[in-house]
N, CA, C and O atoms as a MOPAC input file, in Angstrom:
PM7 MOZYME 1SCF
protein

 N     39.51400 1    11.41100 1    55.25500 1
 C     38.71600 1    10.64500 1    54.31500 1
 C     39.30300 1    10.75200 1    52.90900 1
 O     39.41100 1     9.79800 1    52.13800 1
 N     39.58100 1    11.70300 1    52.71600 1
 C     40.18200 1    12.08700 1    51.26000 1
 C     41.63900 1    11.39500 1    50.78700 1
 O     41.94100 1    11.05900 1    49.64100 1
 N     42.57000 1    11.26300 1    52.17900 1
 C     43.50900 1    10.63700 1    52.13400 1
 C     43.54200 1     9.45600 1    51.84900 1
 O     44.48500 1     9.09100 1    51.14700 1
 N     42.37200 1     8.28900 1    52.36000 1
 C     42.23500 1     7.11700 1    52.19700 1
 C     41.74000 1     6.94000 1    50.87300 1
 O     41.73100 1     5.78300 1    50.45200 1
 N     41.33800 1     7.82900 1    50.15000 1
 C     40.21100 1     7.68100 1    49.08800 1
 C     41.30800 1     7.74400 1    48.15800 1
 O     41.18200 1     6.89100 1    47.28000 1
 N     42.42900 1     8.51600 1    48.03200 1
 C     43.72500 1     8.61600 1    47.12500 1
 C     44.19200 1     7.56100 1    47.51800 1
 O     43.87500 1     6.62200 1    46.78800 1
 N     44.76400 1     7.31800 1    48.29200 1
 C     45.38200 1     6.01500 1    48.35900 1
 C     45.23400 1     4.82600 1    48.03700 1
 O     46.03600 1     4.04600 1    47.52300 1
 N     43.53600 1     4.60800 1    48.54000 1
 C     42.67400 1     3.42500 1    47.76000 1
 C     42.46500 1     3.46000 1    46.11700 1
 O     42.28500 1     2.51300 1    45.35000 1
 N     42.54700 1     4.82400 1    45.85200 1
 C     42.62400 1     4.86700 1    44.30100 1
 C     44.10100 1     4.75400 1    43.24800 1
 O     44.24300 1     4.34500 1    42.09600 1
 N     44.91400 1     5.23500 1    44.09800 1
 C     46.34100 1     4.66700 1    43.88600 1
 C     46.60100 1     3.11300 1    43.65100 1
 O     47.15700 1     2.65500 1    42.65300 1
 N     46.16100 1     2.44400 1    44.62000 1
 C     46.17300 1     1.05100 1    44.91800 1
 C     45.24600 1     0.61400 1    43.92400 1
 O     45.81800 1    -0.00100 1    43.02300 1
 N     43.77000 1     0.73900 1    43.75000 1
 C     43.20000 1     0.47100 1    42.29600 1
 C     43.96100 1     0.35500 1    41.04900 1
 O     44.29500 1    -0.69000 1    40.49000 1
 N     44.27200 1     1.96900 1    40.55900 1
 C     45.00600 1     1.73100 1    39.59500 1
 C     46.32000 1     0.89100 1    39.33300 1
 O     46.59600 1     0.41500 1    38.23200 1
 N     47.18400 1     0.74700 1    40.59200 1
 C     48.17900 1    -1.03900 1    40.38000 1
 C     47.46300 1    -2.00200 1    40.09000 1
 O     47.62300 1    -2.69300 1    39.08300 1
 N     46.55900 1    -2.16700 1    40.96800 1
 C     46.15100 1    -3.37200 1    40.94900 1
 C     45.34100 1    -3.74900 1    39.42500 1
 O     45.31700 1    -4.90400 1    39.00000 1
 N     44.88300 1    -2.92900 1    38.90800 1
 C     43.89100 1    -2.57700 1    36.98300 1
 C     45.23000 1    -2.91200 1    36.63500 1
 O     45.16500 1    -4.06500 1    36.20900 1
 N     46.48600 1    -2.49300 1    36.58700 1
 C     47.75600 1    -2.43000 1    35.96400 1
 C     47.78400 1    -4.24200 1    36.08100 1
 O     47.30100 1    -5.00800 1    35.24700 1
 N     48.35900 1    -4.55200 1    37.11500 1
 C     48.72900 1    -5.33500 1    36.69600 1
 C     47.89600 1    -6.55000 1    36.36000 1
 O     48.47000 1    -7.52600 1    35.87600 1
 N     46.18800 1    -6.58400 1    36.64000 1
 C     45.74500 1    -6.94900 1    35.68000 1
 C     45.63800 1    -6.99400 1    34.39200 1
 O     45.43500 1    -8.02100 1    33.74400 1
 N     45.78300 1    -5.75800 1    33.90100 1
 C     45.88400 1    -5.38900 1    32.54000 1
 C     47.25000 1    -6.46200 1    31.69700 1
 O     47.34000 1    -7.08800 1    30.64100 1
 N     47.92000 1    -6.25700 1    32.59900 1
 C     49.14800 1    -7.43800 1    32.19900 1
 C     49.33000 1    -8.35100 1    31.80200 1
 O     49.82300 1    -8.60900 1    30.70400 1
 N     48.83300 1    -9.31800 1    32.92000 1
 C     48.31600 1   -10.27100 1    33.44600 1
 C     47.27700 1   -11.05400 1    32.13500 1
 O     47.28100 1   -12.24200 1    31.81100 1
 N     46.59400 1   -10.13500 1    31.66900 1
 C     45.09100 1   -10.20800 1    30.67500 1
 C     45.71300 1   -10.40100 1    29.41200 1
 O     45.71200 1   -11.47800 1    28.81500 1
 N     46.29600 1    -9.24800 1    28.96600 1
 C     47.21700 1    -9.04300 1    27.98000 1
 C     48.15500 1   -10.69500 1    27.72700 1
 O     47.84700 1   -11.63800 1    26.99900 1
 N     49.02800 1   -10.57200 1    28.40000 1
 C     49.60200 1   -12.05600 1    28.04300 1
 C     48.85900 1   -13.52700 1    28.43000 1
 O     49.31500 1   -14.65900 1    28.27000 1
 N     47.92200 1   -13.23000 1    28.83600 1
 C     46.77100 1   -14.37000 1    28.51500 1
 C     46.39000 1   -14.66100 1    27.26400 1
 O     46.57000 1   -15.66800 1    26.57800 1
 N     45.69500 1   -13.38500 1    27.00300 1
 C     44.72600 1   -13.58800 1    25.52200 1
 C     45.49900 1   -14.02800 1    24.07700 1
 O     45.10200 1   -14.60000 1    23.06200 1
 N     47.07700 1   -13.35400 1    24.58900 1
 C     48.09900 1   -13.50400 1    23.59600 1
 C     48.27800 1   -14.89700 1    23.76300 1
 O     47.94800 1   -15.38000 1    22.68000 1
 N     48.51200 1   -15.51800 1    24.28400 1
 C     48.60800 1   -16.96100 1    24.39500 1
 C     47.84700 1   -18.04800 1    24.00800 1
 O     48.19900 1   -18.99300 1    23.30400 1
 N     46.30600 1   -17.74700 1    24.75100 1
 C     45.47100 1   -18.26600 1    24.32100 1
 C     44.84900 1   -18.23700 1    23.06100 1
 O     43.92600 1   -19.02200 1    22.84200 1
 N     45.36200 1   -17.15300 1    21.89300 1
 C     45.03100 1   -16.83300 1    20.65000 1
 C     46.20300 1   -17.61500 1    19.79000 1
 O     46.02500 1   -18.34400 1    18.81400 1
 N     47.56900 1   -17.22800 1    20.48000 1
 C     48.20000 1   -18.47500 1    19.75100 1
 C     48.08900 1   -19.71700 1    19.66700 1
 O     48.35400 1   -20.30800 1    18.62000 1
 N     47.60600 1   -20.43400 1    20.94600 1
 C     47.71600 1   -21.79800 1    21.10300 1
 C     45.98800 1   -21.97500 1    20.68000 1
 O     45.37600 1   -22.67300 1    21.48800 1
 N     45.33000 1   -21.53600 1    19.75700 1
 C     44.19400 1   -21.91000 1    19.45900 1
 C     44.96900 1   -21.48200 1    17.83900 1
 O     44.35200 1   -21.27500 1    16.79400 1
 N     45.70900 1   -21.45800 1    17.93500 1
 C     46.10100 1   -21.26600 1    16.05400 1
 C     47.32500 1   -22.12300 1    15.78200 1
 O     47.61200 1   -22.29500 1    14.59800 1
 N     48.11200 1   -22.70300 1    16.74400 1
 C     49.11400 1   -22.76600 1    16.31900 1
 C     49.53200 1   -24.66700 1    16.20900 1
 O     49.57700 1   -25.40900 1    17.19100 1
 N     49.76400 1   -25.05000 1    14.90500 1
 C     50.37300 1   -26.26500 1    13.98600 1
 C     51.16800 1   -27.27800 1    14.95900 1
 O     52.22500 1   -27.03200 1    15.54100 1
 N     50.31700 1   -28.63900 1    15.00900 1
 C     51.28100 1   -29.16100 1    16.27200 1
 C     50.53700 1   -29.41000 1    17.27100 1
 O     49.33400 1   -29.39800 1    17.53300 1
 N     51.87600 1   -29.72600 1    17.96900 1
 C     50.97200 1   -29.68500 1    19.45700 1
 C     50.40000 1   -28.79000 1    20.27100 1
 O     51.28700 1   -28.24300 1    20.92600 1
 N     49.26000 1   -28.35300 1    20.55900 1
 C     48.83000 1   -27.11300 1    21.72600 1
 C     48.01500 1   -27.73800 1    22.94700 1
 O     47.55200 1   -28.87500 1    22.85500 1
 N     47.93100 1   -27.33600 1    23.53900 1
 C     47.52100 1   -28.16700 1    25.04000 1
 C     46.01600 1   -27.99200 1    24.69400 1
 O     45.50800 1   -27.15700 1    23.94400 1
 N     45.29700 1   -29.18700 1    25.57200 1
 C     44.06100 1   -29.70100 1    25.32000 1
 C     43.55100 1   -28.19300 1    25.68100 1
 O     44.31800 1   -27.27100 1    25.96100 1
 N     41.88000 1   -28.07800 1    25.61800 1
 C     41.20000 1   -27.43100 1    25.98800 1
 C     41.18300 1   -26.76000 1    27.33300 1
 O     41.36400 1   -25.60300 1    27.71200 1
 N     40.83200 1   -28.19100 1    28.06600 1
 C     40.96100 1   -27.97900 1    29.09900 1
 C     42.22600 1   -27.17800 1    30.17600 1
 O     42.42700 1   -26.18800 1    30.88000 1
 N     42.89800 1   -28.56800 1    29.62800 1
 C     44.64500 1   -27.66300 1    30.10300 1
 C     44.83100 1   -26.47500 1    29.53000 1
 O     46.01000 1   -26.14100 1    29.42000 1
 N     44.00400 1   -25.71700 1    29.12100 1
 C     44.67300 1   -23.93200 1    28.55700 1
 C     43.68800 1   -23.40800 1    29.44600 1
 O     43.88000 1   -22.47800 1    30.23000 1
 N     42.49700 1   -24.11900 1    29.27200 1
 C     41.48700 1   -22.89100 1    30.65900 1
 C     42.25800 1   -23.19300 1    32.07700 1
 O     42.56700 1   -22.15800 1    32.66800 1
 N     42.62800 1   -24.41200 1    32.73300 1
 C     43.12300 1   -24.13600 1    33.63600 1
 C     44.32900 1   -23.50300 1    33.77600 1
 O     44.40100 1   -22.63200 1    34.64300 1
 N     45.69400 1   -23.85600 1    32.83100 1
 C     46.48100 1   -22.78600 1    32.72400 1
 C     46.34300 1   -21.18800 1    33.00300 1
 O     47.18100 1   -20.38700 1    33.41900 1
 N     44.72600 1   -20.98100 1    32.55000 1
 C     44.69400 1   -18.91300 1    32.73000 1
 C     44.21800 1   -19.18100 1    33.70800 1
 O     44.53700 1   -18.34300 1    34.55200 1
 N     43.45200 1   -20.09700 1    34.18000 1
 C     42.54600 1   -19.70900 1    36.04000 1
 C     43.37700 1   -19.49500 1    36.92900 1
 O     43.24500 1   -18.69100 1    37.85200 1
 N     44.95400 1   -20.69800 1    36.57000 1
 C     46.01900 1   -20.58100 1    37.53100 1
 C     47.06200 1   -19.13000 1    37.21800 1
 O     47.76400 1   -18.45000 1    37.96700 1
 N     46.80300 1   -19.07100 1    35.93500 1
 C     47.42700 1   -17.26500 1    35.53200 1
 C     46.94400 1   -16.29400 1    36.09900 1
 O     47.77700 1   -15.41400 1    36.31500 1
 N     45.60800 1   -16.01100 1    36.54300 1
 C     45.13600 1   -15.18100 1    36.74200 1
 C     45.07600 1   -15.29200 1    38.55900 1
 O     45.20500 1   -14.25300 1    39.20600 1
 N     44.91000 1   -16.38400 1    39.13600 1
 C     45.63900 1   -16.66200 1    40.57200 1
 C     46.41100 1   -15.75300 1    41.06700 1
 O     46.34700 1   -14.94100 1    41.99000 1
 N     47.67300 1   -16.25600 1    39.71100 1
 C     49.03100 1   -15.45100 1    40.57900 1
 C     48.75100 1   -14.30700 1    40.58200 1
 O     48.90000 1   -13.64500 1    41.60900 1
 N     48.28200 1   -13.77600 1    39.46500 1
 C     47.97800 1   -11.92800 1    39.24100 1
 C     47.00200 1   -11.56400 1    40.82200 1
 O     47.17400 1   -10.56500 1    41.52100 1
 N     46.17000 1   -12.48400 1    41.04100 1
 C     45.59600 1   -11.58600 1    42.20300 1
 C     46.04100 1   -12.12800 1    43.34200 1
 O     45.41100 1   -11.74000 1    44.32600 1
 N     47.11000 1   -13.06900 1    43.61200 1
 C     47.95200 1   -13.22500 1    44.48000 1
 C     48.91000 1   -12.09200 1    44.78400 1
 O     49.02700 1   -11.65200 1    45.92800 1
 N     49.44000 1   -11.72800 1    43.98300 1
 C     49.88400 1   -10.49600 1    43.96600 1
 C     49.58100 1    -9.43500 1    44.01400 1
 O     50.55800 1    -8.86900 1    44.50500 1
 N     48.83100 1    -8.71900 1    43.82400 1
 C     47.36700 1    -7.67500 1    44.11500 1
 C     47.47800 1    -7.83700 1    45.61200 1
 O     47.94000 1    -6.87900 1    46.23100 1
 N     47.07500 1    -9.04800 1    46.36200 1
 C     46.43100 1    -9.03100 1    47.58100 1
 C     48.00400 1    -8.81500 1    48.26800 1
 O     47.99400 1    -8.04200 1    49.22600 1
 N     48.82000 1    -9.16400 1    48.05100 1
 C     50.23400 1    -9.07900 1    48.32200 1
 C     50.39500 1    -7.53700 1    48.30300 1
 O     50.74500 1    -7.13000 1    49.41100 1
 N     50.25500 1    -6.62100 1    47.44200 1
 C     50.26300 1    -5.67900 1    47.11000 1
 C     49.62600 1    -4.80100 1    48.38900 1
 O     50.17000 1    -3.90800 1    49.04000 1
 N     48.48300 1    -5.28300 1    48.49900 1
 C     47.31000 1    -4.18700 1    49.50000 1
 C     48.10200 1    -4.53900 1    50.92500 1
 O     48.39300 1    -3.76300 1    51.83500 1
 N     48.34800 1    -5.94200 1    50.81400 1
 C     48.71700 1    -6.33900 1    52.63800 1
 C     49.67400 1    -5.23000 1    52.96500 1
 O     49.41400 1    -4.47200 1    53.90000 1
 N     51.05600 1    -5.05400 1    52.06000 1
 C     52.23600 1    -4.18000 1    52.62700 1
 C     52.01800 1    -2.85100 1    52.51100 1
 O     52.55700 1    -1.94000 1    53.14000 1
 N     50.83300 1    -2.77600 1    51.29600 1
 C     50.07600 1    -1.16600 1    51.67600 1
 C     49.37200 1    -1.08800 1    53.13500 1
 O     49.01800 1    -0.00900 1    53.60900 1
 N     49.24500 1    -2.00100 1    53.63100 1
 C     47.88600 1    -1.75400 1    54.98400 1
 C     49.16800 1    -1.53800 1    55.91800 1
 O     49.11600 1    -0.58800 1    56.69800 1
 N     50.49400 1    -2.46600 1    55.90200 1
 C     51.12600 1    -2.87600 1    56.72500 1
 C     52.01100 1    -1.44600 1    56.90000 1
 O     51.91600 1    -0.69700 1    57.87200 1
 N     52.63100 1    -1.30200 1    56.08100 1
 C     53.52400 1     0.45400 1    55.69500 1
 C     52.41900 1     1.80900 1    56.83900 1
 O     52.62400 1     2.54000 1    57.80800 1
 N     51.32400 1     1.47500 1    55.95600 1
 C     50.32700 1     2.65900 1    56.70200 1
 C     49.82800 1     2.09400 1    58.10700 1
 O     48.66400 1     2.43300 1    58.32400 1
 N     50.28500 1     1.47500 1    58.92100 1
 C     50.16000 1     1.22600 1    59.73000 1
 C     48.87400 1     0.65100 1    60.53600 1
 O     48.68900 1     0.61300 1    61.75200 1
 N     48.06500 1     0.22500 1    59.49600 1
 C     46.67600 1    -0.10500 1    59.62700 1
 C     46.15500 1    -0.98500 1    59.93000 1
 O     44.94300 1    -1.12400 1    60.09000 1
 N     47.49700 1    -2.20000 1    60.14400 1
 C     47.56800 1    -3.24200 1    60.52600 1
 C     48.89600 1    -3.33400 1    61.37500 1
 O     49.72300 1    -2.42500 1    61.30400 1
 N     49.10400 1    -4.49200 1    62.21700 1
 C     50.61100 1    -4.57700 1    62.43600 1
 C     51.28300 1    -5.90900 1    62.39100 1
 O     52.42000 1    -5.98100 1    62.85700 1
 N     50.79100 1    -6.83700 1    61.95100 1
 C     51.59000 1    -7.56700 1    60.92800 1
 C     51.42600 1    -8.12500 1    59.98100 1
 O     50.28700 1    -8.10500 1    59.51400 1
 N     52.55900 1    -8.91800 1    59.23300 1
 C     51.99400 1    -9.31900 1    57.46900 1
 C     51.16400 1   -10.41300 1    57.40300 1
 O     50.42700 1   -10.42000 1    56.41700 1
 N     51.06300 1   -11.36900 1    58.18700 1
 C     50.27000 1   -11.91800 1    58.26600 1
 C     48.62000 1   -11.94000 1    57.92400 1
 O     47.83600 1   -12.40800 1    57.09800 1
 N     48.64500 1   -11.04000 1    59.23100 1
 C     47.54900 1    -9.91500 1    59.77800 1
 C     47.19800 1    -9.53700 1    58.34500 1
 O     46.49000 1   -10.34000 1    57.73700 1
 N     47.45200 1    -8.81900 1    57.93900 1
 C     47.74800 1    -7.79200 1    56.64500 1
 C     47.34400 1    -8.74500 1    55.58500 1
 O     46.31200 1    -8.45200 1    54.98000 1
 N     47.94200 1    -9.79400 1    55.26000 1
 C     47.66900 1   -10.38500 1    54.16000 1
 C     46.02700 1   -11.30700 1    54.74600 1
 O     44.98500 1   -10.83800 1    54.29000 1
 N     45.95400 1   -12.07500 1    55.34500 1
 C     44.62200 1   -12.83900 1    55.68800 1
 C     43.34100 1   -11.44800 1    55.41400 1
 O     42.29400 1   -11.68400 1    54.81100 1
 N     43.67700 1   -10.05500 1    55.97000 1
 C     42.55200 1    -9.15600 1    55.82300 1
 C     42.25700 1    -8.44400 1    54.31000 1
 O     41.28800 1    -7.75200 1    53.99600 1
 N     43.20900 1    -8.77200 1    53.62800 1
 C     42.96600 1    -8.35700 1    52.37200 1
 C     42.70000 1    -9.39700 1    51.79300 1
 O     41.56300 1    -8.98600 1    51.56200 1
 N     42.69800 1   -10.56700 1    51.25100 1
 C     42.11900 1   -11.60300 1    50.77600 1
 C     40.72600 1   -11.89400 1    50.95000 1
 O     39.91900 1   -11.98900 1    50.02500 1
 N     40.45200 1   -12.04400 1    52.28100 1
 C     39.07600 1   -11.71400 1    53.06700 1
 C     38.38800 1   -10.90500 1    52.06800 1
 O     37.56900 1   -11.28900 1    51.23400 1
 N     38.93500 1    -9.47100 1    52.31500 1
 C     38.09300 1    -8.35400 1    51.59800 1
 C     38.28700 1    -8.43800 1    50.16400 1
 O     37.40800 1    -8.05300 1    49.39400 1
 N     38.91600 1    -8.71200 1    49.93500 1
 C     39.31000 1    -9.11600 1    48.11900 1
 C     38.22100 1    -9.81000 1    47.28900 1
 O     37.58500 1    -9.49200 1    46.28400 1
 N     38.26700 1   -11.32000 1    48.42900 1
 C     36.98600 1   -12.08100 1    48.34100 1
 C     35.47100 1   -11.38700 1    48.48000 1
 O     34.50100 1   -11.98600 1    48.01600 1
 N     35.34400 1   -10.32800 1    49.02300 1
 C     34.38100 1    -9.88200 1    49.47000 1
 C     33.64800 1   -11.01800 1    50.76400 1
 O     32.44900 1   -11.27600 1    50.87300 1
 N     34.43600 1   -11.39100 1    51.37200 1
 C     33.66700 1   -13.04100 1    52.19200 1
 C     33.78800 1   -11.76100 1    53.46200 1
 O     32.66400 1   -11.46000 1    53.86400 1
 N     34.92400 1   -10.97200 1    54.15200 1
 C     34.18400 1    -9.98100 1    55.41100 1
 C     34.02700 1   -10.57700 1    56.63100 1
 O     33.23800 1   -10.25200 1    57.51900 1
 N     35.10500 1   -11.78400 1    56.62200 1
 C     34.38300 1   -12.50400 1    58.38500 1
 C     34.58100 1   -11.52800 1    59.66100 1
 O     34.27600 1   -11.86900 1    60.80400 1
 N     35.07000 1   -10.41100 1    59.35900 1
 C     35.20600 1    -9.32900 1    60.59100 1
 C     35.69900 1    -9.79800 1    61.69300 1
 O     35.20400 1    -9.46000 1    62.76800 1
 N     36.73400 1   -10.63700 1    61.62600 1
 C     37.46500 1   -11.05100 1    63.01200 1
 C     38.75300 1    -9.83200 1    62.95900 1
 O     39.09500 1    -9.27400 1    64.00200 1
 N     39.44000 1    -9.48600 1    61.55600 1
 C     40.24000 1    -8.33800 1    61.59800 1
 C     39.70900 1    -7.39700 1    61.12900 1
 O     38.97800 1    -7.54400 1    60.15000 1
 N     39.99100 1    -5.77200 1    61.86700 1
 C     38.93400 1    -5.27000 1    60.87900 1
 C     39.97200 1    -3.85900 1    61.09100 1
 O     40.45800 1    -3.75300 1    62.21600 1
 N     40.22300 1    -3.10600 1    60.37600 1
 C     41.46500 1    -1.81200 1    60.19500 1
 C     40.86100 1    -0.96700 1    61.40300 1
 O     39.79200 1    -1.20900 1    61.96500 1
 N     41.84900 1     0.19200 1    61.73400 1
 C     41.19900 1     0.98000 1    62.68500 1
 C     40.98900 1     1.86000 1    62.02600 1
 O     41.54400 1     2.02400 1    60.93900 1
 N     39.89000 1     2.86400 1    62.66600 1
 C     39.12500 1     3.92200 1    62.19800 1
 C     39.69000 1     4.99900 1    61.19000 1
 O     39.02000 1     5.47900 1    60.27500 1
 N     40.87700 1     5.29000 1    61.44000 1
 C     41.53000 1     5.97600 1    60.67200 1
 C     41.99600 1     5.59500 1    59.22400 1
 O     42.63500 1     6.27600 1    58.42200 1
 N     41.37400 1     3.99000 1    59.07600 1
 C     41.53500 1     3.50500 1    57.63300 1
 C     40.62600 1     2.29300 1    57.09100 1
 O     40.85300 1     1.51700 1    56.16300 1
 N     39.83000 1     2.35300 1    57.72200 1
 C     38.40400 1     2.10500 1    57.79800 1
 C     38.22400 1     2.00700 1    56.26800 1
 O     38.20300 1     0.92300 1    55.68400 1
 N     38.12100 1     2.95600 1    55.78000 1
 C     37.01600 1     3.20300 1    54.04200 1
 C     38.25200 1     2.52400 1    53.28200 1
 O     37.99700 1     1.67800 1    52.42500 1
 N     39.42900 1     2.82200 1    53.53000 1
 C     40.41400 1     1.65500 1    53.11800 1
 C     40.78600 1     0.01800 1    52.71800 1
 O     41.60300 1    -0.57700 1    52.01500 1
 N     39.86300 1    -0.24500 1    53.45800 1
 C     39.35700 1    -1.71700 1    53.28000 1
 C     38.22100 1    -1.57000 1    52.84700 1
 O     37.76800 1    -2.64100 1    53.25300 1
 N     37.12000 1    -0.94500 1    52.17900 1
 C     35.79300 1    -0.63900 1    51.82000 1
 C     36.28700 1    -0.67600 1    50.09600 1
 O     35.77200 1    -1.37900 1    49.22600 1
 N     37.37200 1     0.25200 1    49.93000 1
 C     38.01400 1     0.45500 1    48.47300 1
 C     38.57600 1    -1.12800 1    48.17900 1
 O     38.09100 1    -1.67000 1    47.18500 1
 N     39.71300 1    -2.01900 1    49.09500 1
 C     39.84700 1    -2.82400 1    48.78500 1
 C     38.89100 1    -3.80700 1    48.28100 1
 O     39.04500 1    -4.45200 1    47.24400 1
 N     37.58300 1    -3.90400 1    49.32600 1
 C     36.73500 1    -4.78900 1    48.94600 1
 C     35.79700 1    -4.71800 1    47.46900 1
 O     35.21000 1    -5.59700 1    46.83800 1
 N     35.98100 1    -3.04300 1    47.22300 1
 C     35.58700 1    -2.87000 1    45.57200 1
 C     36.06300 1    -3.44600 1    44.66600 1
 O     35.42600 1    -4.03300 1    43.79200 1
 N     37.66200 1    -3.32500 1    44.77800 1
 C     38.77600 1    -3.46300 1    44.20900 1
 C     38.97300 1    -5.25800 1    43.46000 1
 O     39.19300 1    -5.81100 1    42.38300 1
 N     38.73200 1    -5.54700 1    44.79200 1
 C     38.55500 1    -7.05500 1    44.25200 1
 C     36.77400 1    -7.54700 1    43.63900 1
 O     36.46500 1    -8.67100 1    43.24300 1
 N     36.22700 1    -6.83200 1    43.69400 1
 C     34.96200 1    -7.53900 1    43.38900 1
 C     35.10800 1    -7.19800 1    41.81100 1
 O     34.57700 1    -7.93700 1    40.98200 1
 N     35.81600 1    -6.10200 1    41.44400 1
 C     35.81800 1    -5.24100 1    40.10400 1
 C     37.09800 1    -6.63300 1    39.61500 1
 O     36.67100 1    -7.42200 1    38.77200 1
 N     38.19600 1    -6.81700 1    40.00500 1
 C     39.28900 1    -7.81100 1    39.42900 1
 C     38.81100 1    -8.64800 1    39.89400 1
 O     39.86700 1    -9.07200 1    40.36300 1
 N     37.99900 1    -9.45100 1    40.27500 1
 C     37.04000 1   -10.98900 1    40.37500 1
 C     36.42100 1   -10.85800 1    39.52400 1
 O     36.01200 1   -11.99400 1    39.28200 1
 N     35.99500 1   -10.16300 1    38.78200 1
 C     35.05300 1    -9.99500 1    38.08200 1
 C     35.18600 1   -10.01900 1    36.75400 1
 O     34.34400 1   -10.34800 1    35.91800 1
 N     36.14300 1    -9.70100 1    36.62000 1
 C     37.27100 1    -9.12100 1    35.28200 1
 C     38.07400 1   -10.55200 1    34.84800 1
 O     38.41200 1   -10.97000 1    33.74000 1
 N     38.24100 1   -11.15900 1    36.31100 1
 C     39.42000 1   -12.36400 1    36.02100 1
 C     38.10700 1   -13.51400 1    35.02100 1
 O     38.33100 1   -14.29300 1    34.09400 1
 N     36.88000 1   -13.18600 1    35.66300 1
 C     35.50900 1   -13.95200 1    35.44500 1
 C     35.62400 1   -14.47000 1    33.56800 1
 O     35.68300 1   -15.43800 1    32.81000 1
 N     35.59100 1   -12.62400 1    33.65300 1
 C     35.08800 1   -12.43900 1    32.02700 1
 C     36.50500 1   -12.81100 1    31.24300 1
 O     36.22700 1   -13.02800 1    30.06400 1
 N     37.71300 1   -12.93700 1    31.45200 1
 C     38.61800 1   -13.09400 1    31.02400 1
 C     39.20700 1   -14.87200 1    30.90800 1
 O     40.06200 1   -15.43900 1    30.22800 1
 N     38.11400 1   -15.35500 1    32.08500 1
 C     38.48700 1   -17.06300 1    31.98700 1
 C     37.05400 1   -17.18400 1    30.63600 1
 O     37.47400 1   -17.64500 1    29.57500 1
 N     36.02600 1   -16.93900 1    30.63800 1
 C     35.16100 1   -16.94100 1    29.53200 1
 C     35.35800 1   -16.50800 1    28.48700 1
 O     34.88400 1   -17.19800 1    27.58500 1
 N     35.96600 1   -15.46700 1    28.12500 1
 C     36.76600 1   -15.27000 1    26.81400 1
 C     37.76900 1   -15.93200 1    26.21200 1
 O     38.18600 1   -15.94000 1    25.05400 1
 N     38.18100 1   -16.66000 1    27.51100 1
 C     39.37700 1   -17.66300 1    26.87100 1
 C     38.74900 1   -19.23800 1    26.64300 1
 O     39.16500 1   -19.93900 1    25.72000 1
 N     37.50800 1   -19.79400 1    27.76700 1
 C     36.91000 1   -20.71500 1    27.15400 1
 C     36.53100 1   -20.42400 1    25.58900 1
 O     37.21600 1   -21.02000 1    24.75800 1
 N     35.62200 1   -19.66200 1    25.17800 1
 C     35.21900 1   -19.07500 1    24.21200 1
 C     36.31300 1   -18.84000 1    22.87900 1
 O     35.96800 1   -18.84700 1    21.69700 1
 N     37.40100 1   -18.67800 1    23.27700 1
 C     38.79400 1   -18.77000 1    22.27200 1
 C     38.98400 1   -20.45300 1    22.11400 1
 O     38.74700 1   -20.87700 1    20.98300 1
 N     39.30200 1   -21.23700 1    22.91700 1
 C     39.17400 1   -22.23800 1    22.85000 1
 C     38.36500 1   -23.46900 1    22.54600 1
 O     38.88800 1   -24.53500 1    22.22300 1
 N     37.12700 1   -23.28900 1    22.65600 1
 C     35.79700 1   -24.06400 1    22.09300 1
 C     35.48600 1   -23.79300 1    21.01600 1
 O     34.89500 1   -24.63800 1    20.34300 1
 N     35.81300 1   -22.38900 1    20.43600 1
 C     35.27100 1   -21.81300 1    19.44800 1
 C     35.94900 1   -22.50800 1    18.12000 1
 O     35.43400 1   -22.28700 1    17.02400 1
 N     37.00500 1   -23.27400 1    18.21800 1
 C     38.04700 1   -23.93000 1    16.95100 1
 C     37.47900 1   -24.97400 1    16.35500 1
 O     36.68700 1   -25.70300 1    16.95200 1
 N     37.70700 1   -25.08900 1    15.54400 1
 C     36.95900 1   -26.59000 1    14.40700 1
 C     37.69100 1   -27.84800 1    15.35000 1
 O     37.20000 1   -28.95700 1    15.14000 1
 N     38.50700 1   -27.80800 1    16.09000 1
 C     39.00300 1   -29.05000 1    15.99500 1
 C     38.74900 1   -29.82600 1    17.28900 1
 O     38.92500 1   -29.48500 1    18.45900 1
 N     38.32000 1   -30.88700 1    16.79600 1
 C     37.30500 1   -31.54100 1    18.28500 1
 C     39.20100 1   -32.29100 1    19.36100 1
 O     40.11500 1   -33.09400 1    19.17400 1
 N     38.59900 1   -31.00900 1    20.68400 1
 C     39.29800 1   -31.82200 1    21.45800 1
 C     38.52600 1   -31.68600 1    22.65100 1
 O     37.35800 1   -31.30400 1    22.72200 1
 N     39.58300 1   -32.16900 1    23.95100 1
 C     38.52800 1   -32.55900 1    25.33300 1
 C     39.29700 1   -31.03000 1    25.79800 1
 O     39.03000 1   -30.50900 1    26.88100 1

């Protein structure tokens, strides 16, 4: 139990990382292109720009957990591996794949994991609406 619980917490902290990243060169962006002389992309086109930024970041995350499940043998292929972490990422759980016992709480951490970076990606597309609406200058 303890083993899975390090590991799942290992895997947390990448996955915070490279959110943190991910966030970081968002906000930087979205703070410039709400300041900057010229042309800057509509409103709209900058919120979807970070929804699709923040995509890849947890595209990668879930990428991340699959070859962790796949390495530890908890699965046996990438496929496999990747469809069950997305699942649990999502928190959606259709239990058609489900880890074996020996890594069980493993996918329990994943499914935290993503509800905590779903959650985060949430407040981070609203901070950037909020950067963007917030400017004097009427656009769509």
């Amino acid at each position: 139990m303890l083993k899975q619980l390090l590991i799942g917490a290992a895997a947390m902290a990448a996955t915070v990382g490279i959110q943190a990243i991910f966030m970081t060169f968002a906000l930087n962006w979205a703070k410039a292109s709400t300041q900057r002389a010229g042309w800057r992309p509509t409103r709209s086109l900058a919120v979807t720009a970070v929804i699709l930024w923040f995509f890849v970041s947890i595209c990668i995350q879930c990428w991340g957990w699959a070859w962790l499940l796949l390495y530890l043998g908890a699965l046996n292929d990438l496929e496999t591996a990747l469809y069950f972490t997305i699942v649990t990422y999502a928190t959606l759980g259709y239990g058609d794949v489900v880890l074996t016992p020996d890594w069980r709480l493993l996918g329990a951490v994943a499914a935290l994991n993503g509800t905590i970076i779903v959650g985060w990606t949430t407040a981070m597309v609203i901070a950037v609406v909020q950067l963007e609406y917030s400017s004097d200058e009427p656009q769509s």
